[in-house]
C-alpha positions as CSV (number, residue, x, y, z in Angstrom):
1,X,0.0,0.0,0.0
2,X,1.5,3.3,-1.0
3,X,2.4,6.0,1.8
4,X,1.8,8.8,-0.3
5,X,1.3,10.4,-3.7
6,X,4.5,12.7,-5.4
7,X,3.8,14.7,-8.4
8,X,6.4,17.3,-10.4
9,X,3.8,19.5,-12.3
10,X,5.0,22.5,-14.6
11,X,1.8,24.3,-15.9
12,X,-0.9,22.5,-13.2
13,X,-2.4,20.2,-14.9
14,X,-0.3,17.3,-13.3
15,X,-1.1,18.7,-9.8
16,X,-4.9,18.3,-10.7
17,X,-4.4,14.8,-11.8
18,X,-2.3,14.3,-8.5
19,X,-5.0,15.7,-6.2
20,X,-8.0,14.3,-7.7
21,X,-6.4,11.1,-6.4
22,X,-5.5,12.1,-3.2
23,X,-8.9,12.8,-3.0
24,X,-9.6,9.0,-4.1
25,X,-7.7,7.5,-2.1
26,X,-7.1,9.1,1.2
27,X,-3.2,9.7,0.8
28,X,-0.9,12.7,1.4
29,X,-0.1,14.2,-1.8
30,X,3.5,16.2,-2.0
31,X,5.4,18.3,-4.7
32,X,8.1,16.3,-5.4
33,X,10.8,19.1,-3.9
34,X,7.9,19.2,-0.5
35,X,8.3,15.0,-0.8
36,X,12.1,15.5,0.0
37,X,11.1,17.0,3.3
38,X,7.8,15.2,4.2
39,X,8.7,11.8,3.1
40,X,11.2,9.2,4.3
41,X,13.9,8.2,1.7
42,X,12.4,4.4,0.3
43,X,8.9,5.6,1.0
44,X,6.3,3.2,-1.4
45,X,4.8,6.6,-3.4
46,X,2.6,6.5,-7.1
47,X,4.5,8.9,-8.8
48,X,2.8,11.7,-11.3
49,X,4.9,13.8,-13.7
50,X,4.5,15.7,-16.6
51,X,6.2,14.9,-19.9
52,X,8.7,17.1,-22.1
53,X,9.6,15.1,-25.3
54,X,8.1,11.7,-24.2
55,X,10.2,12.0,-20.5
56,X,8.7,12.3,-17.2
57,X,10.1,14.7,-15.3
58,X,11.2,14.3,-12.2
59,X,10.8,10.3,-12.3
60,X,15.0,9.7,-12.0
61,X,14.5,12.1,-9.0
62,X,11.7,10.1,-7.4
63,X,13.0,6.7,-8.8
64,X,16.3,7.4,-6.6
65,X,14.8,8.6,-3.2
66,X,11.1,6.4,-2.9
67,X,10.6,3.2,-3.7
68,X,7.6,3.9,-7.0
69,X,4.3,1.8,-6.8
70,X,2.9,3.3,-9.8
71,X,4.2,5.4,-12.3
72,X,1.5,8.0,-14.2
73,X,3.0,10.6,-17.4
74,X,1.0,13.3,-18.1
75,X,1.1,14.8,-21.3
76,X,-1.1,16.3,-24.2
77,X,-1.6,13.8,-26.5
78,X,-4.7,11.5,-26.4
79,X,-5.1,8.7,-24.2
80,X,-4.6,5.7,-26.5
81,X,-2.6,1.9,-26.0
82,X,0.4,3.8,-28.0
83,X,0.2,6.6,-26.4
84,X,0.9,4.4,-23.1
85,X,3.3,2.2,-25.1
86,X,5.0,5.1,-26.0
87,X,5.5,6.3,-22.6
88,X,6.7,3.0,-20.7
89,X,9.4,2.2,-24.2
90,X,10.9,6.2,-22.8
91,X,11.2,6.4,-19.5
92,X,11.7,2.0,-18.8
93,X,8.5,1.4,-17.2
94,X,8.5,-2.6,-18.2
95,X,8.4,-4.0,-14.4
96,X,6.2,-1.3,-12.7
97,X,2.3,-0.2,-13.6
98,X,2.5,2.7,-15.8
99,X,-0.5,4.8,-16.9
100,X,-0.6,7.9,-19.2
101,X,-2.9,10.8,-18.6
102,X,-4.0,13.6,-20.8
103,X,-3.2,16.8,-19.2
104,X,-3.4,19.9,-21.3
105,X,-1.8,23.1,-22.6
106,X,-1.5,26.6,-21.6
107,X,1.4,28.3,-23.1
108,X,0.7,31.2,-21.0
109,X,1.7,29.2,-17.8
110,X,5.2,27.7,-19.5
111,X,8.2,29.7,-18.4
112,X,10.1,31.8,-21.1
113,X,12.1,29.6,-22.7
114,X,9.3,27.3,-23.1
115,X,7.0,29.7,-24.9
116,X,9.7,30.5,-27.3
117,X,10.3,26.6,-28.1
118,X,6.4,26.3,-28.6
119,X,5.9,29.6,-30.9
120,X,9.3,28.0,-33.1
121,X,7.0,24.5,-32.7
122,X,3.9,26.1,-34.3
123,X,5.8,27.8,-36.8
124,X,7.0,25.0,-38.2
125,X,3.9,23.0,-37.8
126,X,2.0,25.6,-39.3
127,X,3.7,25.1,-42.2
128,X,4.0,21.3,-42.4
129,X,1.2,20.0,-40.7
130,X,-1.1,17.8,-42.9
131,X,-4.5,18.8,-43.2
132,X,-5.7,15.8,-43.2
133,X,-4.6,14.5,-39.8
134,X,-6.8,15.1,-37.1
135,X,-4.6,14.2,-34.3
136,X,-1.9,16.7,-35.5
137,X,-4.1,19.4,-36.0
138,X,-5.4,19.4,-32.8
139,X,-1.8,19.5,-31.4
140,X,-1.5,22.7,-33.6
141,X,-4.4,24.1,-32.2
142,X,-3.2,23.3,-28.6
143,X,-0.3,25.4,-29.6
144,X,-2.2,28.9,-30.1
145,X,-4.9,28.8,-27.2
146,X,-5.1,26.7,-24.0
147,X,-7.1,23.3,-23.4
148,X,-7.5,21.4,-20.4
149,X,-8.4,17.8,-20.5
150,X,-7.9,16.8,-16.8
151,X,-10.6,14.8,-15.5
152,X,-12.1,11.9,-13.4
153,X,-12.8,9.9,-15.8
154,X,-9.6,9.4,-17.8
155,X,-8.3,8.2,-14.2
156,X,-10.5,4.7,-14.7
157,X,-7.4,2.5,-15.7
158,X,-5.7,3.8,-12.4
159,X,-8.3,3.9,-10.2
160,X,-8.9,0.1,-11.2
161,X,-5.8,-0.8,-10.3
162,X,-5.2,1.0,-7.1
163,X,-8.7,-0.9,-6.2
164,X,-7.1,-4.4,-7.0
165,X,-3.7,-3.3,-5.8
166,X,-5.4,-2.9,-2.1
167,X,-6.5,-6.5,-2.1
């Protein structure tokens, strides 16, 4: 049984995810850098960070202080098996439960350097994007205004598991 959730969230959608199952389940839910403090070192924790380029951040951090009972990415694209593939083949996940959340985008909450990366990012797109792909226009429109997909119900895998995990 876990002792308590950690999260590393950038823009707050990550934090959401990470409270909405605090809320579920009872624990304690800590920003990673709080976790440092709050937690003991090898504490059993589900683990929730955000992802930049298929990597979740702040999962070597966690990996090397708490022992990880769960591991969930949070990132923008939708919530599909290859999506989740995807996200256990780049960060290693094979031998614990992985899940991958949509989050959402709001380029007016990334720091600096990250806004200037996305604006290059939709330049580009902008100009090479096919029409005809749904899932890559929606990324482009992602780009130029804010969307939020955080919600209960993409937390079913999860939540089924932490239910057969307490048996």
């Amino acid at each position: 049984m876990p002792d308590a959730i950690v999260f590393e969230s950038n823009t707050g959608f990550t934090k959401r995810y990470a409270e909405l199952i605090a809320g579920y389940t009872g624990l304690p839910c800590y920003a990673l850098k709080e976790s440092e403090r709050s937690l003991k070192k090898g504490a059993k924790v589900i683990f929730l960070g955000w992802l930049r380029a298929g990597k979740i951040v702040g999962l070597k951090k966690a990996q090397s202080r708490f022992s990880l009972a769960a591991v969930l990415g949070v990132g923008i694209r939708a919530q599909t098996p290859e999506s989740l593939s995807d996200l256990k083949a780049q960060n290693k996940l094979s031998s614990l439960p992985a899940f991958y959340l949509r989050g959402g985008m709001d380029v007016q909450r990334m720091s600096f350097m990250s806004r200037l990366m996305i604006k290059t990012a939709a330049a580009v797109m902008s100009r090479k994007a096919p029409k005809d792909d749904p899932e890559a226009m929606e990324s482009f429109d992602m780009l130029k205004s804010a969307k939020d997909f955080v919600s209960r119900e993409n937390l079913s895998d999860f939540l089924d598991w932490y239910k057969g995990s307490k048996r």
